[in-house]
C-alpha positions as CSV (number, residue, x, y, z in Angstrom):
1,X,0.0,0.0,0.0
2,X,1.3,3.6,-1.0
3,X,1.0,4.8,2.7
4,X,3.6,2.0,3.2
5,X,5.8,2.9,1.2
6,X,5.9,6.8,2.3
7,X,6.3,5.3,5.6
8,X,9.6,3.4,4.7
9,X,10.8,6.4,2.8
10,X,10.2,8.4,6.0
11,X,12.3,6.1,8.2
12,X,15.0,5.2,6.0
13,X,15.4,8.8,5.6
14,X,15.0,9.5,8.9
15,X,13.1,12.4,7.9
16,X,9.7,13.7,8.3
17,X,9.7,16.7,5.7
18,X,7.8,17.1,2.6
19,X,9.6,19.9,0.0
20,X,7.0,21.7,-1.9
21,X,7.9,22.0,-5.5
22,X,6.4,25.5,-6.3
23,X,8.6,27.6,-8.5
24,X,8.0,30.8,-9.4
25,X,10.2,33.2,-11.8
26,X,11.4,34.9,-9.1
27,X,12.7,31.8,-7.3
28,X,14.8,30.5,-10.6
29,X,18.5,32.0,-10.9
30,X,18.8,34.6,-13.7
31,X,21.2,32.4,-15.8
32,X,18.7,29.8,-15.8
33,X,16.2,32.5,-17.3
34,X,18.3,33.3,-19.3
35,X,19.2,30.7,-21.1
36,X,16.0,28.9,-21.1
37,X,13.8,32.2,-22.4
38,X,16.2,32.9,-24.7
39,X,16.7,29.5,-26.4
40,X,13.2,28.5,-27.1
41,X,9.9,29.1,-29.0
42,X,7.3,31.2,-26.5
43,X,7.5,32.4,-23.0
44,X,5.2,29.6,-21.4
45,X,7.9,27.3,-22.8
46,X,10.8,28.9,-21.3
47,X,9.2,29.4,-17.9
48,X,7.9,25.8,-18.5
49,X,11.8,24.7,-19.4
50,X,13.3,27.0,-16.3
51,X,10.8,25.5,-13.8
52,X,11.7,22.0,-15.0
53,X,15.4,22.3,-14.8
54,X,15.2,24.3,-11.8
55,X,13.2,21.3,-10.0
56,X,15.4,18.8,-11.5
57,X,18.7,20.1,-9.7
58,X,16.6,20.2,-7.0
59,X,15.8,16.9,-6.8
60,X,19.3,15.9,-7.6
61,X,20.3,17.6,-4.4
62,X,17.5,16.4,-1.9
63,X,16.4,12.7,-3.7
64,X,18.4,11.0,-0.7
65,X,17.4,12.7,2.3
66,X,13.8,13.6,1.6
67,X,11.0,11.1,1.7
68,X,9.1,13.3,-0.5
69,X,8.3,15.7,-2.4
70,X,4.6,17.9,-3.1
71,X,4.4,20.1,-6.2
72,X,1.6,22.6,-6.2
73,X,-0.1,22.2,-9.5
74,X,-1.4,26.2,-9.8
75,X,2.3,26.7,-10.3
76,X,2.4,25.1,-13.1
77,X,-1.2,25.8,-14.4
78,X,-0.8,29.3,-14.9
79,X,1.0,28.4,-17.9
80,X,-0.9,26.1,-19.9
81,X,0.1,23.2,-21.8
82,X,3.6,23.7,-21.2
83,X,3.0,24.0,-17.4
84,X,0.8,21.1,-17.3
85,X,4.2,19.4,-18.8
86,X,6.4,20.9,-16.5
87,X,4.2,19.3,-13.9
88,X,4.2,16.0,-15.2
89,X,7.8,15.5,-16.4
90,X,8.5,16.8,-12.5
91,X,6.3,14.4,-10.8
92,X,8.2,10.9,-13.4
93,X,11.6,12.6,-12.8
94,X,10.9,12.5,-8.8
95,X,9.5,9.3,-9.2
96,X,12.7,7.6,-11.1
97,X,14.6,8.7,-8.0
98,X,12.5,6.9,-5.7
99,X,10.5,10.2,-4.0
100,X,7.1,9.5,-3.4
101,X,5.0,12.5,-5.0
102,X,2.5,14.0,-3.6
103,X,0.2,16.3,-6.0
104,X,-1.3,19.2,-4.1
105,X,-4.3,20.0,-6.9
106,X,-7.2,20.0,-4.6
107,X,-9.5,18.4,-6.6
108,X,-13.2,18.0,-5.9
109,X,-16.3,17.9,-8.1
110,X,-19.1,14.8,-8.1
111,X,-20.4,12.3,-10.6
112,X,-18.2,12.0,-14.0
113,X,-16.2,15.2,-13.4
114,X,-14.6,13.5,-9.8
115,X,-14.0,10.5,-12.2
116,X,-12.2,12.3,-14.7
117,X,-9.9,14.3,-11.9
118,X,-9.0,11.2,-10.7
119,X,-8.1,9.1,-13.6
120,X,-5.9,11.9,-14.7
121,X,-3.8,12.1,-11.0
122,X,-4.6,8.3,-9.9
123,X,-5.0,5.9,-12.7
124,X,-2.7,4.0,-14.2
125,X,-2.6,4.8,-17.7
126,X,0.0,5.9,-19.5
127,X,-1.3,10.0,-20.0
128,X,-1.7,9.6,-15.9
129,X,0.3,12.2,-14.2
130,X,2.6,10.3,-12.2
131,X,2.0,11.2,-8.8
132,X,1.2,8.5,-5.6
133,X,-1.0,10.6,-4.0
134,X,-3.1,14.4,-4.2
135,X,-4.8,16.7,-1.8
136,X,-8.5,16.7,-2.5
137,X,-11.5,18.9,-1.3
138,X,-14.0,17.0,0.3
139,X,-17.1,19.7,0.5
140,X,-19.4,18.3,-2.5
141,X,-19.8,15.1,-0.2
142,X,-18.7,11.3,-0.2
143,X,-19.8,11.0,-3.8
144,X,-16.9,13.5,-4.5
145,X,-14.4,11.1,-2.7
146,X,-15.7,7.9,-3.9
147,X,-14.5,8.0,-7.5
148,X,-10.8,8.9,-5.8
149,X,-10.8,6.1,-2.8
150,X,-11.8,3.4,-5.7
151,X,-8.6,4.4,-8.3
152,X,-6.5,4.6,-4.8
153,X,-7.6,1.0,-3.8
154,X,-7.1,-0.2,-7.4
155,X,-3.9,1.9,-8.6
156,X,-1.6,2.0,-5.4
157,X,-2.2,5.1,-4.8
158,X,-3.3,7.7,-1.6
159,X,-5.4,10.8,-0.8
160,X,-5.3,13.2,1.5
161,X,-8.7,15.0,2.6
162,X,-8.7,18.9,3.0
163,X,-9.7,18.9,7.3
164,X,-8.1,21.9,8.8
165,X,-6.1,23.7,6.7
166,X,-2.9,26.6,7.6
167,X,-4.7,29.9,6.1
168,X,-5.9,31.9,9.1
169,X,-9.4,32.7,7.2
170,X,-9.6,28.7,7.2
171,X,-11.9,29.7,10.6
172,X,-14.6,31.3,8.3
173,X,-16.0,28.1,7.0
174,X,-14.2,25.1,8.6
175,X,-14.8,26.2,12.2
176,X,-18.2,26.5,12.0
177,X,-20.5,24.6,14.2
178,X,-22.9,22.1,13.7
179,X,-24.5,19.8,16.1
180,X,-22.6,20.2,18.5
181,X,-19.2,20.3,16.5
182,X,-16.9,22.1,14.6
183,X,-17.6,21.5,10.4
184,X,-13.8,20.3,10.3
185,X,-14.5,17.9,13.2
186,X,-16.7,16.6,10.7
187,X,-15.2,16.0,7.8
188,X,-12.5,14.0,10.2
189,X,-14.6,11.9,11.2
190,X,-15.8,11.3,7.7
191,X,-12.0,10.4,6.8
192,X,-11.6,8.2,9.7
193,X,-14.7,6.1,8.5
194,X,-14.3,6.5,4.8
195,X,-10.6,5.2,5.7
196,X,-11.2,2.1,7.7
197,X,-11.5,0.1,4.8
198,X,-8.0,0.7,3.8
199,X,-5.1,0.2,6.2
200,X,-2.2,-1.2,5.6
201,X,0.4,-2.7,7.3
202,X,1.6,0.1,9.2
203,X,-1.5,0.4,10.8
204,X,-2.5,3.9,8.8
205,X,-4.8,4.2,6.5
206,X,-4.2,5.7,2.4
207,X,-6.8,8.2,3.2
208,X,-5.0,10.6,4.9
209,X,-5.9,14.2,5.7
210,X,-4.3,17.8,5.1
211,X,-4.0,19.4,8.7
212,X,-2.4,22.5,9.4
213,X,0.8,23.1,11.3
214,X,-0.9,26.7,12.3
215,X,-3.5,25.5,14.7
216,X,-2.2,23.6,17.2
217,X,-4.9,23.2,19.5
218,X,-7.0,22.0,16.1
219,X,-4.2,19.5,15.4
220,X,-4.1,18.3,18.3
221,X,-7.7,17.1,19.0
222,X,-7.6,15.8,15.6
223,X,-4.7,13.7,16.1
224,X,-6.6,11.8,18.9
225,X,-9.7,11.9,16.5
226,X,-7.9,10.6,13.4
227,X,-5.4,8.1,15.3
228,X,-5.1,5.6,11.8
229,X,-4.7,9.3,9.1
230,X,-1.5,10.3,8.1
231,X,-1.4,13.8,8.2
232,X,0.2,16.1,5.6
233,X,1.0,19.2,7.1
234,X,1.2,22.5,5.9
235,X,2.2,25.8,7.7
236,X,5.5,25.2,8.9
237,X,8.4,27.8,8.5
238,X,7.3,30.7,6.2
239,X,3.4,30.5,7.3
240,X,4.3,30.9,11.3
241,X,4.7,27.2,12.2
242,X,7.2,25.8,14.2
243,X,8.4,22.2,15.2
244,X,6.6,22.0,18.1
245,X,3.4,23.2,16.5
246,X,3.8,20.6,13.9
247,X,4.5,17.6,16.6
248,X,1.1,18.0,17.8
249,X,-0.1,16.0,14.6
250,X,2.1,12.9,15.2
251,X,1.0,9.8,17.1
252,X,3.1,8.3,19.9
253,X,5.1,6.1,17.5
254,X,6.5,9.2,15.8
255,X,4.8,8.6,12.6
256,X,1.5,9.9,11.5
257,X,2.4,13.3,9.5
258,X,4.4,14.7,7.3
259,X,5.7,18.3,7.4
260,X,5.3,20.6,4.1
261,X,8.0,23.3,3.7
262,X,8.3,25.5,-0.2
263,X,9.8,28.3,-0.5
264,X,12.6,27.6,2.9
265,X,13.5,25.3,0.8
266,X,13.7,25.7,-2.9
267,X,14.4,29.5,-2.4
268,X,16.4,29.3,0.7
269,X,19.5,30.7,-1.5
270,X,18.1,34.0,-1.6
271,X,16.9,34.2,2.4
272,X,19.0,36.1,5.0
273,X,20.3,32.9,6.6
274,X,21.8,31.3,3.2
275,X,22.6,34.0,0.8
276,X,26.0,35.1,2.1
277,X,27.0,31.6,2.1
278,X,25.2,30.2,-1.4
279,X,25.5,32.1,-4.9
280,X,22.1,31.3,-7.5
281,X,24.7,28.9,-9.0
282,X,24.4,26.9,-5.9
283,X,20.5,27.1,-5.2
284,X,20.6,23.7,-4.8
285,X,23.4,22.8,-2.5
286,X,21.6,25.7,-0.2
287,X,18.4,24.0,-0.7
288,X,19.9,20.9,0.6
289,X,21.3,22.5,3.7
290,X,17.7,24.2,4.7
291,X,16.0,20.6,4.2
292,X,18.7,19.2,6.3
293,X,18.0,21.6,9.3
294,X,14.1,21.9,8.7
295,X,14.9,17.6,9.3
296,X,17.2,17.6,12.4
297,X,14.5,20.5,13.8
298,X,11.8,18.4,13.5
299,X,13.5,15.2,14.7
300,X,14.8,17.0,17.6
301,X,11.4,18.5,18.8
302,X,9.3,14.9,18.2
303,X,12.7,13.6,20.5
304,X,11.7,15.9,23.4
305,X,8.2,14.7,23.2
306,X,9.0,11.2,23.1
307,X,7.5,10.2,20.0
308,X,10.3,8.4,18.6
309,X,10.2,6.6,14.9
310,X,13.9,4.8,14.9
């Protein structure tokens, strides 16, 4: 099962990080630019082209110390075809290195359109954008998630549910209450039953749930809520998270979550703490060093609260 397998790249990593594969133009060294928007035919083709070798370096750097990788698809989008390329030849070249892939499109629609969305991000054919799992939005209802749960169960592959997410406006809708409890209390406990079904050896289930690192209380009552849900979580670093905000959404074994960081990451050249140390030429060695220390922070805060993995 796919949530095995993140689970084994976790440990033999020894790392609970995710890096979030979001380029923008502003992220990718000027030679890269450059070069790329000089030498072909069309703009969306050289951002497409920057993006792509700007990801692949960084995968080069981070393949054996990250268990993953989560590339936001609106990045890509925004430029059509060539973007929707960009995104796919990312997802196969993190793949070949053995990086699970986590697709962060948000999907969610009912009837033949869920089926489409998920064909395209979980089947198994050879157009199928090769990533293992995706983020989807679970507010049209459990005919939204069915089509999604049944490629997962066929295809190896995961999803996780849209809970409580980072954005501080998140409160407007999902913290609502109804009978008695909060709107994201439930939609978990429409991911711990829609999830039951489909546990694997590890004891957690391939529907998993997107849970913010910026609520801590939230993540927190969840975790006890949604003991069998691996949790992807967002918010750490750049959104105001911390360590110990995101060890609230691991269980006692140490596993249970994995910890989303972007722009620390693939832009950490240009921030205060790298840039006197790393030119744009060596975005990716910097990049390397950020992931390293967003690990050992993580590791080291999960090691105060006893929840120990290895």
């Amino acid at each position: 099962m796919i949530i095995d397998k993140l689970i084994e790249n976790v440990v033999r990593s020894k790392n609970h990080s995710v890096i979030g594969l979001d380029p923008r133009l502003e992220y990718i060294p000027q030679y890269i630019k450059e070069e790329e928007l000089g030498s072909t035919d069309g703009y969306a083709k050289g951002v497409a082209n920057s993006f792509l070798r700007f990801n692949k370096e960084l995968i080069d750097s981070l393949y054996d110390i990250v268990p993953a990788v989560k590339p936001q698809i609106a990045f890509y989008e925004q430029y059509g075809p060539e973007g929707l390329r960009c995104f796919t030849e990312t997802c196969s070249y993190a793949r070949s290195k053995g990086l699970i892939v986590i697709g962060d499109v948000k999907r969610g629609d009912i009837g033949s359109t869920a089926e489409g969305y998920s064909d395209f991000f979980l089947g198994a054919k050879e157009y199928s954008a090769a990533t293992d799992l995706i983020t989807i939005n679970p507010y049209l209802g459990t005919d939204s998630i069915a089509p999604f749960i049944k490629d997962c169960a066929q295809n190896n592959k995961g999803i996780f549910v849209l809970v409580k997410t980072s954005n501080k406006s998140s409160i407007d809708i999902q913290d609502l209450m109804a009978d008695g409890k909060k709107i994201y209390e439930h939609v978990a406990d429409l991911v711990v039953e829609l999830g039951r079904a489909h546990v694997g050896n590890s004891g957690y289930s391939f529907v998993g749930a997107v849970v913010g690192a910026t609520f801590k209380q939230d993540a927190e009552k969840l975790r006890r809520q949604m003991k069998q849900s691996y949790f992807l979580v967002p918010g750490y670093g750049a959104q105001g998270g911390t360590a110990q905000d995101a060890a609230a959404c691991f269980n006692k074994d140490g596993l249970g979550a994995i910890v989303n960081s972007s722009r620390g990451i693939i832009a950490a050249y240009q921030s205060s703490e790298f840039k006197d140390r790393f030119n744009e030429g060596q975005f990716a060695e910097a990049a390397r060093e950020a992931a390293i220390k967003m690990r050992d922070d993580i590791n080291q805060e999960l090691q105060k609260q006893r929840k120990i993995a290895w």
